[in-house]
LUMBALUM-28208 format. One record per residue: residue in one letter; x, y, z of N, C-alpha, C in turn. Coordinates in Angstrom, 2 decimals, padded with zeros to 5 digits. Layout:
<pts>
A, X, Y, Z, X, Y, Z, X, Y, Z;
...
</pts>
This chain:
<pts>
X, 015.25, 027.89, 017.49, 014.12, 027.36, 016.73, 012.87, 027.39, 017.62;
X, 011.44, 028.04, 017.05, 010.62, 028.36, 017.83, 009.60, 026.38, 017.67;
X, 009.47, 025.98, 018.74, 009.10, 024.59, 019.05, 007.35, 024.67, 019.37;
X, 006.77, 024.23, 019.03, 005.12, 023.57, 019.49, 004.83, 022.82, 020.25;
X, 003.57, 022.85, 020.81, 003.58, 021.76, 021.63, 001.87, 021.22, 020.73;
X, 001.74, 021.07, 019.47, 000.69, 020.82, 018.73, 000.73, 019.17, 018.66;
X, -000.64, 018.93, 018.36, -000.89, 017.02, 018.61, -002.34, 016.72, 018.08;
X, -002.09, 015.95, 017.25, -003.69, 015.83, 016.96, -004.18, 014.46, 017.53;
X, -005.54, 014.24, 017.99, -005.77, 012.95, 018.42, -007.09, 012.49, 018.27;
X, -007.39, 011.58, 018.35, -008.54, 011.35, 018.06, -009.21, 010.36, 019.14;
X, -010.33, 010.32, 019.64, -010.58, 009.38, 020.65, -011.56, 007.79, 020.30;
X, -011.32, 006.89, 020.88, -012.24, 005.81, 020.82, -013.49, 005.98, 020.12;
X, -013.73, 007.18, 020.13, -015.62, 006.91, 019.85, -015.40, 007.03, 018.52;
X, -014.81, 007.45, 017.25, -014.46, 007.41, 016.44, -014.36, 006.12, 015.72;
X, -014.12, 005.08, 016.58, -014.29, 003.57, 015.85, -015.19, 003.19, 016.39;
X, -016.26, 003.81, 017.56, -017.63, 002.80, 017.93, -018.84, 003.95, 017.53;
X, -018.59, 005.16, 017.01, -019.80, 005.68, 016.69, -020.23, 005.16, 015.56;
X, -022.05, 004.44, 015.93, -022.24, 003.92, 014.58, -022.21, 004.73, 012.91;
X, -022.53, 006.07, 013.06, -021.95, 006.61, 011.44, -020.79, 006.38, 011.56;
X, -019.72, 005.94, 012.06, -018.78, 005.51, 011.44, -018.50, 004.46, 011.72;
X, -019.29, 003.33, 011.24, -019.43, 002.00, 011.58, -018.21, 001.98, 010.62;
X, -017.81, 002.38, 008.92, -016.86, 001.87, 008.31, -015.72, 002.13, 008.61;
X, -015.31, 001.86, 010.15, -013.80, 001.74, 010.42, -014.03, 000.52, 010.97;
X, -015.09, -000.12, 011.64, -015.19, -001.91, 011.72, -014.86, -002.29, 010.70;
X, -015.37, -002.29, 009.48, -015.38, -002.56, 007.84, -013.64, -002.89, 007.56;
X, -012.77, -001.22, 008.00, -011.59, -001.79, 007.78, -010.53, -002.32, 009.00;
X, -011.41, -002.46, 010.23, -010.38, -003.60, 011.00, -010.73, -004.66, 010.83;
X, -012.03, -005.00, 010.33, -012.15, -006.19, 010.15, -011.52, -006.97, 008.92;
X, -011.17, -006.48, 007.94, -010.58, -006.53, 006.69, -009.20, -007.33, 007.38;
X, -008.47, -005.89, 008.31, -007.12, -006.40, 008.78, -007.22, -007.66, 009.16;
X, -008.32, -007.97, 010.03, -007.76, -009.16, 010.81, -008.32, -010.38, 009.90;
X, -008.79, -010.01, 008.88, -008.87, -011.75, 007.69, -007.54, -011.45, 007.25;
X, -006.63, -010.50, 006.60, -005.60, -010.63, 006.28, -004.68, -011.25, 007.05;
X, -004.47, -010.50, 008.21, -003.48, -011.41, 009.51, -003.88, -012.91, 009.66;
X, -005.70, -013.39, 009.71, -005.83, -014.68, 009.83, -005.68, -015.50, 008.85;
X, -005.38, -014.90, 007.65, -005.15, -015.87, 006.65, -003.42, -015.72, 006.11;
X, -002.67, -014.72, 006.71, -001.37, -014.80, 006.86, -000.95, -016.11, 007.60;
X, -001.95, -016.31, 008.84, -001.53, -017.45, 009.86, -001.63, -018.71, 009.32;
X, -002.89, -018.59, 008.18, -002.91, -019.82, 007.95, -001.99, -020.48, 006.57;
X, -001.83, -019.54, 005.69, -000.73, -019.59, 004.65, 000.37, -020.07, 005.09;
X, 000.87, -019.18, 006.37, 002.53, -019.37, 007.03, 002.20, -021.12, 007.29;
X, 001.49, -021.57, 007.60, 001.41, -022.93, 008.00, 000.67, -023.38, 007.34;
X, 000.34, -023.32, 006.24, 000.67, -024.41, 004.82, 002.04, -024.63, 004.06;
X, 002.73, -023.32, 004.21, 004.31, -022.95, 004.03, 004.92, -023.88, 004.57;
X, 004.53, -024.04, 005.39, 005.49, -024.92, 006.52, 005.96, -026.82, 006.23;
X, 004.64, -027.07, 005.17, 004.42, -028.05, 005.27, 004.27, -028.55, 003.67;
X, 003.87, -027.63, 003.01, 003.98, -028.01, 001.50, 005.14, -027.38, 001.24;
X, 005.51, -028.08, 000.24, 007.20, -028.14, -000.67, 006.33, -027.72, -002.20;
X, 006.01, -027.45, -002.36, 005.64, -027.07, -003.76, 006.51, -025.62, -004.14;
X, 006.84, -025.31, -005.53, 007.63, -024.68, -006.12, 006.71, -024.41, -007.20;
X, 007.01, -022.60, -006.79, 006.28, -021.93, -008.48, 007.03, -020.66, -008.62;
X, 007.76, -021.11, -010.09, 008.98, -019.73, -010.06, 009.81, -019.48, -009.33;
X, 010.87, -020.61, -008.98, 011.75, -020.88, -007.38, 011.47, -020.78, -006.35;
X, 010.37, -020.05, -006.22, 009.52, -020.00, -004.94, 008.49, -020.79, -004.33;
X, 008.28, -021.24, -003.05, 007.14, -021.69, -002.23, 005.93, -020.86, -003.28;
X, 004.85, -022.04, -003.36, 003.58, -021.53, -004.02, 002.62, -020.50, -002.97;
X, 003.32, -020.33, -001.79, 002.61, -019.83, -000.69, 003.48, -018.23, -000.68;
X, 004.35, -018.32, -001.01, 005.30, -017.10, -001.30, 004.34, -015.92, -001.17;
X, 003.55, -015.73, -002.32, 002.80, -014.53, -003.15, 001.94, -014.17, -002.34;
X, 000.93, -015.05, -002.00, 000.18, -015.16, -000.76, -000.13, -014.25, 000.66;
X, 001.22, -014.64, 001.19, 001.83, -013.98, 002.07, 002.46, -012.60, 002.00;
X, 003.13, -012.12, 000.46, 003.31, -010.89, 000.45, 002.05, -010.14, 000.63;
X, 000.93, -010.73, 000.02, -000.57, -009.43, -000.37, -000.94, -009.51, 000.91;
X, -000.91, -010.90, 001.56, -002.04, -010.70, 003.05, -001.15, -009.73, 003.51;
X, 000.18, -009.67, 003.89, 000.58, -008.78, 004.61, 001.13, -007.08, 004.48;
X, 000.63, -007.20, 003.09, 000.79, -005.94, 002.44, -000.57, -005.36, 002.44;
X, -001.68, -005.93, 002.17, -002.90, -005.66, 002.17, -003.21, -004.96, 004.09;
X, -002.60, -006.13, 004.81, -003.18, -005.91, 006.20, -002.75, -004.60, 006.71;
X, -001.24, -004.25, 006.31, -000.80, -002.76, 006.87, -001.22, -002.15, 005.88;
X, -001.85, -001.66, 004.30, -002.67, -000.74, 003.48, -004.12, -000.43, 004.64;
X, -004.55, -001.64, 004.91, -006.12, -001.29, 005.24, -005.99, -001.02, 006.78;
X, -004.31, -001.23, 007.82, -004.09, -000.62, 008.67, -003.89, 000.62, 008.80;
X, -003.41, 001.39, 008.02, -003.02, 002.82, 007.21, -004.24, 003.17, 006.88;
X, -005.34, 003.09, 007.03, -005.90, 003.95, 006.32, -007.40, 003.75, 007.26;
X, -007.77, 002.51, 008.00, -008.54, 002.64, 008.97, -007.43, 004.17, 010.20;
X, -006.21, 004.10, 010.34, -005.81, 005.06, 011.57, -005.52, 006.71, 010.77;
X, -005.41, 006.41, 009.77, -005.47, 007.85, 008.86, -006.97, 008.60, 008.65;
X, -007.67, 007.69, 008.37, -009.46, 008.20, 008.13, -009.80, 008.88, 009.58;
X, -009.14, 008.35, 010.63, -009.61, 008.69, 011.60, -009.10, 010.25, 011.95;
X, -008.23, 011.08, 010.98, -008.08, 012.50, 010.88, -008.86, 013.43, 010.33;
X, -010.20, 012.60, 010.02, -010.50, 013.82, 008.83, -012.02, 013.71, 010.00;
X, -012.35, 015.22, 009.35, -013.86, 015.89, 010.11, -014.87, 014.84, 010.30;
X, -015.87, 014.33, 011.42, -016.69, 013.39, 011.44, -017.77, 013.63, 010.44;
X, -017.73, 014.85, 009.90, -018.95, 014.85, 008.90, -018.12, 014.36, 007.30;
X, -016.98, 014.36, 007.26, -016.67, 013.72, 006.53, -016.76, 011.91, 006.07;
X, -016.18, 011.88, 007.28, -016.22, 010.35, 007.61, -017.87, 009.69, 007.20;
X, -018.34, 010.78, 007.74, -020.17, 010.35, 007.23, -020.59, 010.50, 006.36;
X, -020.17, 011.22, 005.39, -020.28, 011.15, 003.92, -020.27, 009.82, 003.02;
X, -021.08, 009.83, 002.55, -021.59, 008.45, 001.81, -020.58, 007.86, 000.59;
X, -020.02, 009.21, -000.33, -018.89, 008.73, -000.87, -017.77, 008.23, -000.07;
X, -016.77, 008.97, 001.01, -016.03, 008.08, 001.54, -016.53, 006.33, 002.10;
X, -017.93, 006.54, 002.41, -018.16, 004.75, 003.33, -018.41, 004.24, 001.77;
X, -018.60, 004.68, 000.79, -018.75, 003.62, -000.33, -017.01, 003.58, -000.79;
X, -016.25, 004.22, -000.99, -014.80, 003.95, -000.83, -014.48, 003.10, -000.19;
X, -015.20, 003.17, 001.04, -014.14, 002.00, 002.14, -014.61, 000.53, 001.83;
X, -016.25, 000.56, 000.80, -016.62, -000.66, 001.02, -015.54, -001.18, -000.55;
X, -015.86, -000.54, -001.24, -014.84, -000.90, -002.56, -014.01, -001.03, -002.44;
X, -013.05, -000.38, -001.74, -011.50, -000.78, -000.95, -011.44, -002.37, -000.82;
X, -012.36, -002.57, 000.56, -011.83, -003.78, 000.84, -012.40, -004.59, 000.41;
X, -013.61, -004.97, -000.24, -014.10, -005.81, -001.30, -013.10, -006.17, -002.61;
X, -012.32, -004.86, -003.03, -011.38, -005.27, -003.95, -010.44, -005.77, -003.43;
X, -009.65, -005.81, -001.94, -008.38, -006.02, -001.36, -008.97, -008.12, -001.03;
X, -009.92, -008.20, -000.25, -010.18, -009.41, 000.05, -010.71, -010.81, -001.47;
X, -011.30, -009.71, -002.48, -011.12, -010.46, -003.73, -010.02, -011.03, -003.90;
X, -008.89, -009.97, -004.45, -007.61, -010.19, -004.98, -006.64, -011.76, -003.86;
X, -007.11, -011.24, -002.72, -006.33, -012.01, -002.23, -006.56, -013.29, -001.91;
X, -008.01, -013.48, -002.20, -008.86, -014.76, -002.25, -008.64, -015.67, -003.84;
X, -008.29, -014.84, -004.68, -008.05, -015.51, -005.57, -006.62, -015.88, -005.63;
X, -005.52, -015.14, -005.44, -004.17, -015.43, -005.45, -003.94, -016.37, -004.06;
X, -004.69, -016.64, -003.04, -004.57, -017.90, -002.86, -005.11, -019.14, -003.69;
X, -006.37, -018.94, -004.13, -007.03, -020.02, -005.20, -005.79, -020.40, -005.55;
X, -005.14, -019.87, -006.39, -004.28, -020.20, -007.40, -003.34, -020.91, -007.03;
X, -002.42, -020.42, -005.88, -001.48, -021.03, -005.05, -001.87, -022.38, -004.79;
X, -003.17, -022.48, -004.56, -003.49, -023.64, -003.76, -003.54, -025.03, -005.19;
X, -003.73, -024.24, -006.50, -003.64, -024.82, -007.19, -002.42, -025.46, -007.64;
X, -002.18, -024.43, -006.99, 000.16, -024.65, -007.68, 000.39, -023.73, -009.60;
X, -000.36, -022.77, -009.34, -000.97, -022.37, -010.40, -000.44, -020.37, -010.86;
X, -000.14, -020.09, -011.27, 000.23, -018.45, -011.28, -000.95, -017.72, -011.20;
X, -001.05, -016.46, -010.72, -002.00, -015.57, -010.36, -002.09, -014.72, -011.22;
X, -000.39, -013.78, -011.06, 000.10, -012.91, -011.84, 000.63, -013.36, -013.45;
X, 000.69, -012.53, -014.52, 001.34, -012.68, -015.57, 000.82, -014.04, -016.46;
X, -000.31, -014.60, -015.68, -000.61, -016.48, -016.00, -001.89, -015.24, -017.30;
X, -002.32, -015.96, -018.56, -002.44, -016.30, -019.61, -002.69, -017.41, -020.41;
X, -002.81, -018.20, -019.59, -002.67, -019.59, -020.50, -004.08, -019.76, -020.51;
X, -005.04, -020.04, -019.68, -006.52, -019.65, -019.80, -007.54, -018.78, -020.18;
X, -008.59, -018.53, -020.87, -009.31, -017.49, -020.79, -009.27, -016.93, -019.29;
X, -010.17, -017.89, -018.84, -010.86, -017.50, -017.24, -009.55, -016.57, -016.39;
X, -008.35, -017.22, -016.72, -006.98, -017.38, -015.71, -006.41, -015.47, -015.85;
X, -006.87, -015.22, -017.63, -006.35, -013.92, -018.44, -007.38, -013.29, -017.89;
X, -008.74, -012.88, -018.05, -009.74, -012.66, -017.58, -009.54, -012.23, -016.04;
X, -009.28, -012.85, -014.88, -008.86, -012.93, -013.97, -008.07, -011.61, -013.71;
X, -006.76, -012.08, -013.87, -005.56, -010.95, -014.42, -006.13, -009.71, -014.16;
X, -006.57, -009.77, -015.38, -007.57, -008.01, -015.61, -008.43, -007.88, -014.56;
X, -008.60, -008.25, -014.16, -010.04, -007.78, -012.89, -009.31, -007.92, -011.48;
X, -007.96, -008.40, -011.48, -006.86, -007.96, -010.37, -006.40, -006.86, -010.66;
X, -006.21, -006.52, -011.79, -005.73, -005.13, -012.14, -006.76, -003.87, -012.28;
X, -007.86, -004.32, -011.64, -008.97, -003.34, -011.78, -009.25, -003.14, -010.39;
X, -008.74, -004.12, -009.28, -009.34, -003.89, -008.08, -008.07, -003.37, -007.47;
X, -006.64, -003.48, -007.99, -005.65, -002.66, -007.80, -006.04, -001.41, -007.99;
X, -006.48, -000.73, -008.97, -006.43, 000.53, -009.07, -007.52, 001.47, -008.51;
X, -008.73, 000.27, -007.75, -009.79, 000.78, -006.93, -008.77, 000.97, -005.44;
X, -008.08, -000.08, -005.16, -007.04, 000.50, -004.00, -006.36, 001.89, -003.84;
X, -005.74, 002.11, -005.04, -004.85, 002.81, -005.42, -005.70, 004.13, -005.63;
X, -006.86, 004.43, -006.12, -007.68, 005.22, -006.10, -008.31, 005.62, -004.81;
X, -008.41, 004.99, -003.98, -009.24, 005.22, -002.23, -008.08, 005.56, -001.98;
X, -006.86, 005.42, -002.04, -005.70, 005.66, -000.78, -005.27, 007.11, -001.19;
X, -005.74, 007.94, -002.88, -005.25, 008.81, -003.04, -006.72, 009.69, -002.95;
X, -007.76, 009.56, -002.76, -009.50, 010.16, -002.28, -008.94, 010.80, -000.67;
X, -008.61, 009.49, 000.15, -007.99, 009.39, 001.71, -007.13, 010.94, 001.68;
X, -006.15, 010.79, 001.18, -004.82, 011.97, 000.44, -005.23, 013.26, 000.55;
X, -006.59, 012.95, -000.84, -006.77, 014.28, -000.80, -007.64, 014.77, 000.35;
X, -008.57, 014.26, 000.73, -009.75, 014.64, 001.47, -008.44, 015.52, 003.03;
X, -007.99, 014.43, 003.56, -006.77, 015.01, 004.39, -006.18, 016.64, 003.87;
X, -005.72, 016.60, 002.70, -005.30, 017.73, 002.00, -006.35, 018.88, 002.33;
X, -007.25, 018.61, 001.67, -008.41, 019.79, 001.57, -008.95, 020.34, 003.21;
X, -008.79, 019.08, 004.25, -009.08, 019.56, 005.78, -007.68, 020.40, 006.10;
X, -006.80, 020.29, 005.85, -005.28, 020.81, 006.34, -005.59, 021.87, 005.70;
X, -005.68, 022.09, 004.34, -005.50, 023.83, 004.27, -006.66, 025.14, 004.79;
X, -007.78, 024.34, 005.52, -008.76, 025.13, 006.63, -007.86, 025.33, 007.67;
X, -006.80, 024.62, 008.03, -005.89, 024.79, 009.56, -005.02, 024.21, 009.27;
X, -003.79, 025.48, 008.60, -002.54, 024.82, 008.93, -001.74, 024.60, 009.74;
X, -002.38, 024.05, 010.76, -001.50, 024.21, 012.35, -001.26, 022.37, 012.48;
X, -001.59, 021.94, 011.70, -001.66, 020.38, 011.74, -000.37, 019.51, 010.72;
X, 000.74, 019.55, 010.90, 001.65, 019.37, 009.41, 001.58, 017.61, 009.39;
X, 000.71, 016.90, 010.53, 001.23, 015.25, 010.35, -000.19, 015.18, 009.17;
X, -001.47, 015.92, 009.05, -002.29, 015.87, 008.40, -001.37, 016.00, 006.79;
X, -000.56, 016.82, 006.44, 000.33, 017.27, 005.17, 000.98, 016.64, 005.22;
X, 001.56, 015.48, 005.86, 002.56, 014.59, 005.34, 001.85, 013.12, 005.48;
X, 000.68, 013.10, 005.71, -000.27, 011.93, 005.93, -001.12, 012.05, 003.95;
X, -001.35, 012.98, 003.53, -002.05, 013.94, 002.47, -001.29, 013.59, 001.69;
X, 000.25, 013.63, 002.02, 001.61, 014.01, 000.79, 001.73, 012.24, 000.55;
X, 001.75, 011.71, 001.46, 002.66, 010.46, 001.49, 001.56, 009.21, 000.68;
X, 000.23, 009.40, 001.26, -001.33, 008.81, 000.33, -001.26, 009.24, -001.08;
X, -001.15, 010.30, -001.49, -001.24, 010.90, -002.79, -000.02, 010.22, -003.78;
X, 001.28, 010.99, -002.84, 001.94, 010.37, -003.94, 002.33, 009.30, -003.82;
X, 002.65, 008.46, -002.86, 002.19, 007.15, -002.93, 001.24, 006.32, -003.81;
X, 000.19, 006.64, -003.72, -000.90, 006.53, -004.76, -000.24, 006.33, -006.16;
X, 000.15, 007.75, -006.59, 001.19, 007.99, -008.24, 001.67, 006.98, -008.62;
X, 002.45, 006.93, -007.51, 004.20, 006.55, -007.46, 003.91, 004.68, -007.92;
X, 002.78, 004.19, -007.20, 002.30, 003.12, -006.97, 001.77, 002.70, -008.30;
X, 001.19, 003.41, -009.39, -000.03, 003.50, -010.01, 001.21, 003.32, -011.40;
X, 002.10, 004.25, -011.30, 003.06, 004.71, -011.69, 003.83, 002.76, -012.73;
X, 004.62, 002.49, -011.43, 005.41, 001.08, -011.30, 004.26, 000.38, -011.48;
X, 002.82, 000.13, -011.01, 002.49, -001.18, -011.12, 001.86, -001.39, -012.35;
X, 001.78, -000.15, -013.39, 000.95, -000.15, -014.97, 002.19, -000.77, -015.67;
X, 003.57, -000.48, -015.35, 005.07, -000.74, -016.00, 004.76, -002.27, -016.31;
X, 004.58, -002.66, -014.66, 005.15, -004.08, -014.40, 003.93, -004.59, -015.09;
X, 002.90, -004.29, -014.71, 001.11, -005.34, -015.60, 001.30, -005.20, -016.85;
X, 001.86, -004.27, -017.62, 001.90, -004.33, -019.16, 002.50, -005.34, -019.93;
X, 003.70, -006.11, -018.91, 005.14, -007.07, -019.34, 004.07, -008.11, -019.45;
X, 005.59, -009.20, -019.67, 005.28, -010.20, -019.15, 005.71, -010.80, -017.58;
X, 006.68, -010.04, -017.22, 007.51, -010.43, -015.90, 007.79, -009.15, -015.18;
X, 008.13, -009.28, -013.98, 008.50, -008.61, -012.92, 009.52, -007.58, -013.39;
X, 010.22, -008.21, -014.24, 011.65, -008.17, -014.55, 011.88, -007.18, -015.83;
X, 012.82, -005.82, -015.62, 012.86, -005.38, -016.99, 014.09, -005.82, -017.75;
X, 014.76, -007.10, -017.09, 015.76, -008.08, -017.88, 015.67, -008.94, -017.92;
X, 016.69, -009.70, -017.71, 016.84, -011.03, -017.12, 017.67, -011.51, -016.10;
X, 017.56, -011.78, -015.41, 018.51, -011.87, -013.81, 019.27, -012.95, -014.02;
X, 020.43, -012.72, -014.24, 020.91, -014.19, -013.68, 020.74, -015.28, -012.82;
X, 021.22, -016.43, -013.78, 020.60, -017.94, -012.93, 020.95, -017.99, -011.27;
X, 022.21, -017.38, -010.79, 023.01, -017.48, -009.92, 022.79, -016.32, -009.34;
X, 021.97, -015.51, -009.39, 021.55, -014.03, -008.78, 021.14, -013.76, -007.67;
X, 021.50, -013.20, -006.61, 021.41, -013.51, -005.35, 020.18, -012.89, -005.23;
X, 019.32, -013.20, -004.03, 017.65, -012.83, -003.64, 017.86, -012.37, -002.10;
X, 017.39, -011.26, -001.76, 017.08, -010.79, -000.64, 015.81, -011.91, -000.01;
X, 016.19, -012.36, 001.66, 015.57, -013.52, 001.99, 014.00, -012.69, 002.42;
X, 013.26, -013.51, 002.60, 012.08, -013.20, 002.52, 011.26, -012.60, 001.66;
X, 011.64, -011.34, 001.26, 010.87, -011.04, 000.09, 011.46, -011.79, -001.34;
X, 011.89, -012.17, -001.59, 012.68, -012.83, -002.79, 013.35, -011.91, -003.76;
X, 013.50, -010.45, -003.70, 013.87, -009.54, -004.74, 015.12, -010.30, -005.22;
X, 015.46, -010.17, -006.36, 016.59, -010.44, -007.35, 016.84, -009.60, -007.52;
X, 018.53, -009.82, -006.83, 019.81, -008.35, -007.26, 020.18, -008.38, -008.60;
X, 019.23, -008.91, -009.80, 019.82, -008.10, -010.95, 018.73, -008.63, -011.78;
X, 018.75, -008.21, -013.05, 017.85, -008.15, -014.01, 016.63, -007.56, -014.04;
X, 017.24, -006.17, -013.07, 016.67, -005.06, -012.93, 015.15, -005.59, -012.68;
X, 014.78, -005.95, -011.20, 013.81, -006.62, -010.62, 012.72, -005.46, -009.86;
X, 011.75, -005.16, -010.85, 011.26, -003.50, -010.99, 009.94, -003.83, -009.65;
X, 009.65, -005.28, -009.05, 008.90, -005.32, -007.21, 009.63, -004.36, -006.30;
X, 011.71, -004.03, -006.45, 011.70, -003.27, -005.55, 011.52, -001.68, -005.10;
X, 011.78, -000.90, -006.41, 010.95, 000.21, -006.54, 009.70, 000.47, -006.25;
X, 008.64, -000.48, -007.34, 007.31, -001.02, -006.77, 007.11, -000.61, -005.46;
X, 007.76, -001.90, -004.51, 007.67, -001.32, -003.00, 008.08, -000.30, -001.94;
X, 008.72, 000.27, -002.36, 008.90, 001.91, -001.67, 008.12, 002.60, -002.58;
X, 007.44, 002.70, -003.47, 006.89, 003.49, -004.55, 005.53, 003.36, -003.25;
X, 005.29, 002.43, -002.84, 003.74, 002.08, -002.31, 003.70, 002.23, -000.64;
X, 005.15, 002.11, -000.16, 005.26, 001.94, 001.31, 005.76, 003.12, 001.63;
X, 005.26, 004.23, 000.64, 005.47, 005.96, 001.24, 004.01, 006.63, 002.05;
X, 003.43, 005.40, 001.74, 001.61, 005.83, 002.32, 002.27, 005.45, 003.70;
X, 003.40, 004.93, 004.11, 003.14, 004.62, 005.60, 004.72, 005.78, 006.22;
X, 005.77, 005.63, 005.42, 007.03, 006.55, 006.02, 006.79, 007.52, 006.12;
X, 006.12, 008.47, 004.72, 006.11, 010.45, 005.15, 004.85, 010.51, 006.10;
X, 003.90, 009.29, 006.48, 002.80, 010.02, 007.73, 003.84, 009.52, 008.90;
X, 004.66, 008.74, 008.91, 005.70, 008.32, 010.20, 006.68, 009.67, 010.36;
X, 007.34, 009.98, 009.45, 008.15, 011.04, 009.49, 007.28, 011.80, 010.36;
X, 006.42, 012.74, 009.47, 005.49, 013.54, 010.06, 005.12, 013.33, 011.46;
X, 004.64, 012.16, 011.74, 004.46, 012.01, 013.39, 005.80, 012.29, 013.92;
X, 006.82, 011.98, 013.48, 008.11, 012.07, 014.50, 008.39, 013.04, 014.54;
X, 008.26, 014.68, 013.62, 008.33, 015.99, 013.54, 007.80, 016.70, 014.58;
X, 006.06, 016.40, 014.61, 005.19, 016.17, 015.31, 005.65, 016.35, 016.43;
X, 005.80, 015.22, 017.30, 006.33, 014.61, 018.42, 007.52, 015.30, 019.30;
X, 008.50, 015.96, 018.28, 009.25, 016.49, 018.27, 009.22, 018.15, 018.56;
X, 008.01, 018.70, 018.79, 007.09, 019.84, 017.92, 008.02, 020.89, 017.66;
X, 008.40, 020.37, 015.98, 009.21, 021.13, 015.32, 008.35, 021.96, 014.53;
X, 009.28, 023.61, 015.03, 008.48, 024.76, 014.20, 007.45, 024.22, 012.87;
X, 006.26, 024.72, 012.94, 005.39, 024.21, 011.80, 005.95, 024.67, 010.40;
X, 006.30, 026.06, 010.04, 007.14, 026.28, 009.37, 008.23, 025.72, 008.59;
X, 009.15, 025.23, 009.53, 009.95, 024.44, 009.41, 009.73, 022.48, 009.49;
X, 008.96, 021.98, 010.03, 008.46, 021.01, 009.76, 007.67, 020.73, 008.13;
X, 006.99, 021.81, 007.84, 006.29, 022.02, 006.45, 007.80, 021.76, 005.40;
X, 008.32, 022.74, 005.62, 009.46, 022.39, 004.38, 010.31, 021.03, 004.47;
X, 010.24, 020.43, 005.65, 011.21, 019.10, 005.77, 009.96, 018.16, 005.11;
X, 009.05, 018.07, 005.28, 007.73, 016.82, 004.69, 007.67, 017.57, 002.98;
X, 008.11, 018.59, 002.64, 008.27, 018.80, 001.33, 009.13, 018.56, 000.56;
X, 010.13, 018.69, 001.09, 011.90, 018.32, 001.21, 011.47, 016.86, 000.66;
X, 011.36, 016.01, 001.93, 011.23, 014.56, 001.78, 010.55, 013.80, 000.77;
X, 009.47, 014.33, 000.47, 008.44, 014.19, -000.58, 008.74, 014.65, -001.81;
X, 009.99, 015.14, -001.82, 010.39, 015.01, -003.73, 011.79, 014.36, -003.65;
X, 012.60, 014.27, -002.57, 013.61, 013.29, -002.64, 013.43, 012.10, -002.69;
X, 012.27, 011.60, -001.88, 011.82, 010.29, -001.68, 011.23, 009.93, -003.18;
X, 010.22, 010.37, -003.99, 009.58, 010.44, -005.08, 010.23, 010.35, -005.97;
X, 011.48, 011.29, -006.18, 012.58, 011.36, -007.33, 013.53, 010.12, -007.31;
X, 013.73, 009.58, -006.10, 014.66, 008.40, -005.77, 013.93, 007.57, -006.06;
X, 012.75, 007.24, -005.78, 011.94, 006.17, -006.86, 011.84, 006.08, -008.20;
X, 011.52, 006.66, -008.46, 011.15, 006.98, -009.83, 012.54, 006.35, -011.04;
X, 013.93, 007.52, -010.38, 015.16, 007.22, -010.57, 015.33, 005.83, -010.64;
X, 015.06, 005.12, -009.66, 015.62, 003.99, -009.45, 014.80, 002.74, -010.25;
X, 013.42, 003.34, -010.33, 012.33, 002.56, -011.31, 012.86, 002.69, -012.87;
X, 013.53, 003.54, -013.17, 014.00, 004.30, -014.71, 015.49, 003.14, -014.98;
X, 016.22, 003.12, -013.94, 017.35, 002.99, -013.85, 017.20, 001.29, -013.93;
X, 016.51, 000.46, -013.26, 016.12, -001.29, -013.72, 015.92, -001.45, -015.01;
X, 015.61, -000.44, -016.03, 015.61, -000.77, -017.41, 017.00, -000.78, -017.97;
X, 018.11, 000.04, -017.44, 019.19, 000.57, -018.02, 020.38, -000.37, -017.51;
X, 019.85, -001.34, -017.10, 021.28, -002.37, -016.23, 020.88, -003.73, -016.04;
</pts>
């Protein structure tokens, strides 16, 4: 097997050149998520409140820390594409909509918590329904930047295909993106998480709370969304590895419809059990 010794990198000045001031924009994002992870975990600690068997701090804690590695992913991914890109006024207005929609959402789904109050699926209010919808609008401004990110990557890779972590960074944003866009229109249309009903006695994976039955459609959901971070990991480890480009190309293609089809499958398959 003919091996590479190819590497792409990018240096410091990339996060302090001021045209690309909007990678401050998204570390700074990270670290309100992490600081308000810290401070959730220790309200957790101390309030007993219950919403939907769960700590009211539960939900909270999934977005800060789902939010913090999205806007981690994608401040160290932006940093692949051409600096005249990066300076382009549509991507810095992306990044500002990004995290304006990411720090909304998550400012309100604490509100709510703090209320002892539902975020998601809640209805009982105008304001509360209202709400709802305009979480589901700043979802799909996420979900829309992470697949812009995707492509823009895409369109620099096929000027030089000597780069395959750029094509599995491209592959994994995009369809991620889908895949994401895909499960989370399923689940916002319901009324519940759930495309059954889980039994009372149904065992829950600890920490995240998934329910092993009543076809509990968060866990698809989450590999549907946490492929923006495995096929650019794969890819680095190919990379790293410097496996024939050739042959690296067909394994991040390989992966990217097994991975995709096994979602999907498995998103299809919570209705049927």
């Amino acid at each position: 097997m003919t091996r590479i010794n190819h590497q792409t990198t990018i240096g410091p000045e990339a996060y302090l050149d001021s045209d690309n001031s909007h990678f401050n924009l998204w570390w700074q994002a990270t670290f309100l998520m992490l600081s308000l992870f810290a401070i959730t975990l220790l309200l957790w600690s101390f309030d007993p409140r219950q919403l939907d068997n769960a700590s009211v701090w539960a939900k909270p804690l999934k977005f800060e820390s789902s939010l913090a590695l999205y806007f981690i992913t994608l401040a160290l991914l932006a940093g692949y594409l051409p600096a005249k890109v990066r300076r382009n006024a549509s991507w810095q207005w992306a990044t500002r909509f990004a995290v304006g929609a990411g720090v909304f959402e998550v400012i309100y789904i604490l509100l709510q918590a703090a209320r002892g109050r539902a975020s998601h699926y809640n209805k009982d209010t105008v304001i509360e329904e209202v709400m709802y919808g305009v979480m589901g609008l700043g979802a799909l401004m996420l979900v829309a930047v992470s697949f812009y990110l995707g492509w823009l990557l895409y369109r620099d890779y096929r000027n030089d295909k000597s780069d395959n972590f750029k094509l599995a960074s491209a592959c994994g944003l995009m369809l991620g993106s889908v895949l994401t866009l895909i499960t989370a229109s399923v689940m916002s249309s319901g009324q519940t998480h759930f495309a059954g009903t889980p039994a009372v006695d149904s065992l829950r994976v600890p920490i995240v709370g998934w329910v092993l039955s009543g076809g509990d459609l968060r866990i698809p959901h989450f590999f549907a969304t946490h492929l923006m971070q495995f096929l650019p990991l794969y890819g680095l480890l190919m990379q790293r590895q410097a496996i024939d480009l050739s042959a690296a190309r067909k394994n991040i293609l390989l992966f990217s419809l097994v991975y995709s089809a096994a979602v999907l499958i498995w998103f299809a398959a919570s209705f049927m059990f």
